[in-house]
Chimera marker file (.cmm) of the C-alpha trace (Angstrom):
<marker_set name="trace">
<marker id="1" x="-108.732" y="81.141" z="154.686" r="1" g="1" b="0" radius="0.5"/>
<marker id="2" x="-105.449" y="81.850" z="153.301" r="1" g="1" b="0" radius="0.5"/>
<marker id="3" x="-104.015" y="78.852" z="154.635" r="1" g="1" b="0" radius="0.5"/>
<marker id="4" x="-106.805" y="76.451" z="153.394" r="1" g="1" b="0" radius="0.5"/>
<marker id="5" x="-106.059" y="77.714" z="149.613" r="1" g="1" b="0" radius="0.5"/>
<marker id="6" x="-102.404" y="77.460" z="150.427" r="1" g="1" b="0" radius="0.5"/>
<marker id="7" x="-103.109" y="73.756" z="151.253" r="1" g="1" b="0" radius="0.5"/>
<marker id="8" x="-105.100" y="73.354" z="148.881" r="1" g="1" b="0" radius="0.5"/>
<marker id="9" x="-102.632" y="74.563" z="145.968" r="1" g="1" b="0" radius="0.5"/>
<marker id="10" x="-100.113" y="72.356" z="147.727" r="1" g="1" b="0" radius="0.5"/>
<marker id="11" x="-101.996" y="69.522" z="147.472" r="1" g="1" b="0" radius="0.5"/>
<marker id="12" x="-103.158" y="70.345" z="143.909" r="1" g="1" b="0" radius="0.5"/>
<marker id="13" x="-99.689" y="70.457" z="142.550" r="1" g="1" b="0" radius="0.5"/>
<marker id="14" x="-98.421" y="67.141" z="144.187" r="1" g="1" b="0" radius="0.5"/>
<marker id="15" x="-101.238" y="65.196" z="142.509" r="1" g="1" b="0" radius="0.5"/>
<marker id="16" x="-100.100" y="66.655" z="139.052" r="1" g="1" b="0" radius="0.5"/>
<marker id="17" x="-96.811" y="66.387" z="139.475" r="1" g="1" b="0" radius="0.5"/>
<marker id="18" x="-96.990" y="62.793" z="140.447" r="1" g="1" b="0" radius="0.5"/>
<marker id="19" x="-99.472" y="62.355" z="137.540" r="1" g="1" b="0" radius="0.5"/>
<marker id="20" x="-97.112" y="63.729" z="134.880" r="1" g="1" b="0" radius="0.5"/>
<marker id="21" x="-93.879" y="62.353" z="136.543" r="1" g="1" b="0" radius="0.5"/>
<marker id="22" x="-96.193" y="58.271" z="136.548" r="1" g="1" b="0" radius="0.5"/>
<marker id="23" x="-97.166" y="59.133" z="132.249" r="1" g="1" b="0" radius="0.5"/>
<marker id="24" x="-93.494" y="59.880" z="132.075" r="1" g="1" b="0" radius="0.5"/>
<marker id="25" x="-92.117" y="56.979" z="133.748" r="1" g="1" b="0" radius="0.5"/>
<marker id="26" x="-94.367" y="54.718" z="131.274" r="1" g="1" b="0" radius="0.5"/>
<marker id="27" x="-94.078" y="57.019" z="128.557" r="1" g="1" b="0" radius="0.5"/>
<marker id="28" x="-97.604" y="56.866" z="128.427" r="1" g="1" b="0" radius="0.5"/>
<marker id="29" x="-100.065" y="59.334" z="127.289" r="1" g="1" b="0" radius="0.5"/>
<marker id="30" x="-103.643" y="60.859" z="128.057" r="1" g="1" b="0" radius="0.5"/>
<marker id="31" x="-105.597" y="62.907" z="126.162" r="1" g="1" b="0" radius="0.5"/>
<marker id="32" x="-106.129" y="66.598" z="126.829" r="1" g="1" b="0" radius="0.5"/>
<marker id="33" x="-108.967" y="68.941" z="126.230" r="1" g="1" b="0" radius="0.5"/>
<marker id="34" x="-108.796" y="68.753" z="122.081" r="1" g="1" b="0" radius="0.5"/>
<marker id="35" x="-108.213" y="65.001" z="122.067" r="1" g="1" b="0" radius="0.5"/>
<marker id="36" x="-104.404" y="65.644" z="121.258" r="1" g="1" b="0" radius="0.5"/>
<marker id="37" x="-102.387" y="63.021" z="123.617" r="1" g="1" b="0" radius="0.5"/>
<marker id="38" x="-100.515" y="64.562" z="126.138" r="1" g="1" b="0" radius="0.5"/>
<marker id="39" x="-97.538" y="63.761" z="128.427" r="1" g="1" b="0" radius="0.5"/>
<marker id="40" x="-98.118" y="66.890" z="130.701" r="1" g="1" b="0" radius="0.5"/>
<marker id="41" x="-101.788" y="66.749" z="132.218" r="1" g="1" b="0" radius="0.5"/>
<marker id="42" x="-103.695" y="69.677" z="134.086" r="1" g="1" b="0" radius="0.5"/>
<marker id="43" x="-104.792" y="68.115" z="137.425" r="1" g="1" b="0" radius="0.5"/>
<marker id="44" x="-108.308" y="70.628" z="136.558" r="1" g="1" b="0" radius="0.5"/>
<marker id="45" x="-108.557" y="68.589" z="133.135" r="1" g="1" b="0" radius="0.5"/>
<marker id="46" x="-108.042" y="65.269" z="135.027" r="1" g="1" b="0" radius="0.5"/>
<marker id="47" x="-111.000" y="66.216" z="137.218" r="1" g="1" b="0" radius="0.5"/>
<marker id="48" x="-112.801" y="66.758" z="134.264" r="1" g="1" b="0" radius="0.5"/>
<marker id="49" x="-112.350" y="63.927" z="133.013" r="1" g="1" b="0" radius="0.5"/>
<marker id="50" x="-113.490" y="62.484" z="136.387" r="1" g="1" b="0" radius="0.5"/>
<marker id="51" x="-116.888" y="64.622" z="135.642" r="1" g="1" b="0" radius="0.5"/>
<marker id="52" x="-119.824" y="62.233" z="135.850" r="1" g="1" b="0" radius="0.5"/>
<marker id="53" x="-118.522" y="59.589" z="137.706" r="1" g="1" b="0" radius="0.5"/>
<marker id="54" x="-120.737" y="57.960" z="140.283" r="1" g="1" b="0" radius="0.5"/>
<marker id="55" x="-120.687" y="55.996" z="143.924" r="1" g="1" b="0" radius="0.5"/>
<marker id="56" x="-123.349" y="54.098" z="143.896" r="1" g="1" b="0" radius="0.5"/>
<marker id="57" x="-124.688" y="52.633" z="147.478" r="1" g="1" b="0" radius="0.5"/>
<marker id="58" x="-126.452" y="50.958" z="149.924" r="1" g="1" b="0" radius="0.5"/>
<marker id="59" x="-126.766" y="51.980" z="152.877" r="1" g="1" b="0" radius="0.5"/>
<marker id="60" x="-123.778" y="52.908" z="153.794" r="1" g="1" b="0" radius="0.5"/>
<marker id="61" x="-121.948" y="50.313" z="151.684" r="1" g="1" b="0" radius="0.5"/>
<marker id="62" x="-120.483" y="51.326" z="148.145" r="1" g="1" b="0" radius="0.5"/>
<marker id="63" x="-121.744" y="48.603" z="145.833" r="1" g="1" b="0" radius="0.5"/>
<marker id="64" x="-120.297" y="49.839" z="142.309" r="1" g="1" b="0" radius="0.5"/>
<marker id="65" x="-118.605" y="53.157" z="140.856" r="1" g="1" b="0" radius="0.5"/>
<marker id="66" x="-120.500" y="54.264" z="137.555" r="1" g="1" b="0" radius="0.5"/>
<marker id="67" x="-119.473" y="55.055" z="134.022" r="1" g="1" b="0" radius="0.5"/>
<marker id="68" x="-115.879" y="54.361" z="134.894" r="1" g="1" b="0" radius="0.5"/>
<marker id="69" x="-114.233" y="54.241" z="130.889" r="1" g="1" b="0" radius="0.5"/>
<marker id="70" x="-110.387" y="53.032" z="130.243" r="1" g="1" b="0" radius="0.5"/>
<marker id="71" x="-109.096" y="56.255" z="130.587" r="1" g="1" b="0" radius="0.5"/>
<marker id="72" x="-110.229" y="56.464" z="134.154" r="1" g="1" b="0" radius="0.5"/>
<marker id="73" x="-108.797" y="53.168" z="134.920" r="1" g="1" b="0" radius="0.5"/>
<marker id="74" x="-105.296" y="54.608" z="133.094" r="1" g="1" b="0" radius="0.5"/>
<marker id="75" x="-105.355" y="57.479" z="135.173" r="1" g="1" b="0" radius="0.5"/>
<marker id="76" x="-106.000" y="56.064" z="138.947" r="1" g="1" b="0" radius="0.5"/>
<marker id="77" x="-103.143" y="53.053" z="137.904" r="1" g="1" b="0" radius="0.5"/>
<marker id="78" x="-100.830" y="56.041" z="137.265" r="1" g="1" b="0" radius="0.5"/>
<marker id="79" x="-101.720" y="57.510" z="140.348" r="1" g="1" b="0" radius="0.5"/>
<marker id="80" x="-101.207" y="54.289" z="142.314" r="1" g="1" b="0" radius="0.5"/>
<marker id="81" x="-103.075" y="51.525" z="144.026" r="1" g="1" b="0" radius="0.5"/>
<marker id="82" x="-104.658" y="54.071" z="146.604" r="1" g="1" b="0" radius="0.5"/>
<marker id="83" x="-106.597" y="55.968" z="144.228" r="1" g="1" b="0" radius="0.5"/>
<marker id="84" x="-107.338" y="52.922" z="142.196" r="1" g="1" b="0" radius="0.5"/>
<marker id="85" x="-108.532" y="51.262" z="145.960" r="1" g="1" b="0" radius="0.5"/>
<marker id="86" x="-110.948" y="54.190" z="146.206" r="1" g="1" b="0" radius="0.5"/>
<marker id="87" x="-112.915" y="53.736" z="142.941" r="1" g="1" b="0" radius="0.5"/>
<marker id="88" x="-112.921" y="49.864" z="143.847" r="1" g="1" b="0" radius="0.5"/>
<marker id="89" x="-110.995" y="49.078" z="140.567" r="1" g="1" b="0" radius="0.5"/>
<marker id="90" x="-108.217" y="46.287" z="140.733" r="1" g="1" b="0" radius="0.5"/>
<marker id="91" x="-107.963" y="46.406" z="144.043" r="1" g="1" b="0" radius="0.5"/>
<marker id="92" x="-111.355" y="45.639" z="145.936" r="1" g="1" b="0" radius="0.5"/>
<link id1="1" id2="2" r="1" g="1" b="0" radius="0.2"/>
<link id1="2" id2="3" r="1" g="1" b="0" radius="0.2"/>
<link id1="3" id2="4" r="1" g="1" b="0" radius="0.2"/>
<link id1="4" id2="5" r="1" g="1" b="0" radius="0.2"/>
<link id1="5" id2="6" r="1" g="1" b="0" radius="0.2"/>
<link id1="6" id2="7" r="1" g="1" b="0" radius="0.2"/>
<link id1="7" id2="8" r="1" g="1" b="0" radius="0.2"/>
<link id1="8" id2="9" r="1" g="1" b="0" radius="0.2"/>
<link id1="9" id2="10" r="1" g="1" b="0" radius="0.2"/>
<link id1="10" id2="11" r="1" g="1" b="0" radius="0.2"/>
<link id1="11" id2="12" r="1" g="1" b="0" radius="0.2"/>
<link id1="12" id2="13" r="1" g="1" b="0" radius="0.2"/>
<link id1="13" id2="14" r="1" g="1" b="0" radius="0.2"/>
<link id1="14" id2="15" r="1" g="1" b="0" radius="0.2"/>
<link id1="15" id2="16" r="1" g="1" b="0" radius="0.2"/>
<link id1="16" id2="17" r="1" g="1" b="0" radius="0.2"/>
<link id1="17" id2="18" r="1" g="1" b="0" radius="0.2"/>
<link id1="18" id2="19" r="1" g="1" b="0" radius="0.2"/>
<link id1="19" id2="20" r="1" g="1" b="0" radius="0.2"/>
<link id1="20" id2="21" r="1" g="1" b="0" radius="0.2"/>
<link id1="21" id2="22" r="1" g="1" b="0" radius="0.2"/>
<link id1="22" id2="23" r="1" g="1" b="0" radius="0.2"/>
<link id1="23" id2="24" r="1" g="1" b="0" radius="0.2"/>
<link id1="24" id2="25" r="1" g="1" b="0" radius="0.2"/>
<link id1="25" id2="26" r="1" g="1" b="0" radius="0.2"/>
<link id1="26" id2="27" r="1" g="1" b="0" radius="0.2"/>
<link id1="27" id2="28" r="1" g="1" b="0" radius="0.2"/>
<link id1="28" id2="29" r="1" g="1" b="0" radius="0.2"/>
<link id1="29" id2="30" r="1" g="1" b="0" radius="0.2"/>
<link id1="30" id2="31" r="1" g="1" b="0" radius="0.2"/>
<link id1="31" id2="32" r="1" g="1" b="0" radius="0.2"/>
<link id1="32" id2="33" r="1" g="1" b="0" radius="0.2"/>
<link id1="33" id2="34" r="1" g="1" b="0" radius="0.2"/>
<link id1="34" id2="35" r="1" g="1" b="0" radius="0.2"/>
<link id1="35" id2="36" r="1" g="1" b="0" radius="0.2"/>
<link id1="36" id2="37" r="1" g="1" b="0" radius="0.2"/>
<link id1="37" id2="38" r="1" g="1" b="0" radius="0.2"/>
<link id1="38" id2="39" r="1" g="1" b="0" radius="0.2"/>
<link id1="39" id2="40" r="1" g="1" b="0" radius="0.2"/>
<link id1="40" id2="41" r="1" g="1" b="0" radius="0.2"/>
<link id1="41" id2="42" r="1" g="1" b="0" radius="0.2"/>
<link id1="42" id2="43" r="1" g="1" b="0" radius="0.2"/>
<link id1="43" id2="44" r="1" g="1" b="0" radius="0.2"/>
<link id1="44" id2="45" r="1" g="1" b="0" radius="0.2"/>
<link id1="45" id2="46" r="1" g="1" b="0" radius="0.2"/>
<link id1="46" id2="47" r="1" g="1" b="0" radius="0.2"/>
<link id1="47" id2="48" r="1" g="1" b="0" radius="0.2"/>
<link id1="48" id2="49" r="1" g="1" b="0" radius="0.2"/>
<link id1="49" id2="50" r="1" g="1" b="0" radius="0.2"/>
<link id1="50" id2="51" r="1" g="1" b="0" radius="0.2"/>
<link id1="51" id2="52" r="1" g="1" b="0" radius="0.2"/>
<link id1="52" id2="53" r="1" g="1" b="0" radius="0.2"/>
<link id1="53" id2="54" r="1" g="1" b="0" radius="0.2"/>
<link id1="54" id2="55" r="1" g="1" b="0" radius="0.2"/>
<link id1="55" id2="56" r="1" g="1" b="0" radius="0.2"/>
<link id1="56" id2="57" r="1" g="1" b="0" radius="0.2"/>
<link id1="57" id2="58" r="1" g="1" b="0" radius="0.2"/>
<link id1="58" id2="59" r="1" g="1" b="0" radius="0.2"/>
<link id1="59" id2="60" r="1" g="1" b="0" radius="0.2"/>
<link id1="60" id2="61" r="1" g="1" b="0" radius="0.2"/>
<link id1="61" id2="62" r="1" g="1" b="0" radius="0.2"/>
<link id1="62" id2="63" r="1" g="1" b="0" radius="0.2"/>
<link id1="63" id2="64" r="1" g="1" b="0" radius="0.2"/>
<link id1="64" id2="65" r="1" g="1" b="0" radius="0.2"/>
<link id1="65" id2="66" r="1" g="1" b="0" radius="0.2"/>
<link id1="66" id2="67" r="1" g="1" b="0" radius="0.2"/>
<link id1="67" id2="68" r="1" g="1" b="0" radius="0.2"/>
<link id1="68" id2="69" r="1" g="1" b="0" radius="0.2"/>
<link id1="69" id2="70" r="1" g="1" b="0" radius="0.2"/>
<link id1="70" id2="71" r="1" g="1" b="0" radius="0.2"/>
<link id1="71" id2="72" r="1" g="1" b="0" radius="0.2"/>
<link id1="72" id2="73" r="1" g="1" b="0" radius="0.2"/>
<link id1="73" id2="74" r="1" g="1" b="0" radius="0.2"/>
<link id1="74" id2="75" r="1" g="1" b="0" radius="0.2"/>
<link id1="75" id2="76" r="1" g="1" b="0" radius="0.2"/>
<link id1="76" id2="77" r="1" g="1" b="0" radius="0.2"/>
<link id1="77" id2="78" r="1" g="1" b="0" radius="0.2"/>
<link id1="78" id2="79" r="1" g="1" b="0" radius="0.2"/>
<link id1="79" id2="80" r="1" g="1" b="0" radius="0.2"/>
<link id1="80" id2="81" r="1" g="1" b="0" radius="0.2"/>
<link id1="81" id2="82" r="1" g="1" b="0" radius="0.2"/>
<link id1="82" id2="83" r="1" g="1" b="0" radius="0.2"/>
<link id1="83" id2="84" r="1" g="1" b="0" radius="0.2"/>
<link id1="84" id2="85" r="1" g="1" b="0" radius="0.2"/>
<link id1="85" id2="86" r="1" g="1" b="0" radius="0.2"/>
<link id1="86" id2="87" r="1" g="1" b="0" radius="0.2"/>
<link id1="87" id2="88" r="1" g="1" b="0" radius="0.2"/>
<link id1="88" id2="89" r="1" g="1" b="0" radius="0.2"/>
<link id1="89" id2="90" r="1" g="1" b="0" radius="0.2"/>
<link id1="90" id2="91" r="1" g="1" b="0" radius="0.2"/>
<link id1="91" id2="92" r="1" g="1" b="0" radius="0.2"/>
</marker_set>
């Protein structure tokens, strides 16, 4: 069990890392939990800002991603065109 949370903090600080080190390299912002913009993210506020999104399929096939908003798009072209290939955005 220790292991899996070790992983899992790994993994967790690589994502925001890359996140803040991508807003940096655009000198971009996004904003945090007040509104204010931010250059240094939370990867647990990005996931909240990824609350309510939606995969929505048939069958087995995923026909469209739901109440995807600009800032979502921002964030998963920061992250690169895996993440963005995922949410079927740019990249189909």
């Amino acid at each position: 069990m220790v292991m899996i949370m070790g992983l899992a903090l790994m993994v967790y600080t690589i994502a925001e890392r890359k996140l803040r080190e991508a807003l940096e390299k655009v000198e971009e912002t996004i904003p945090d939990q007040k509104g204010k913009p931010t250059k240094k993210p939370t990867i647990r506020r990005v996931f909240q800002v990824f609350e309510g999104i939606t995969a929505l399929y048939k069958g087995s096939e995923m026909m469209k991603v739901l109440n995807m908003k600009p800032i979502h798009q921002k964030v998963l072209s920061l992250l690169g065109h895996e993440y963005e290939r995922m949410y079927c955005t740019g990249y189909g």
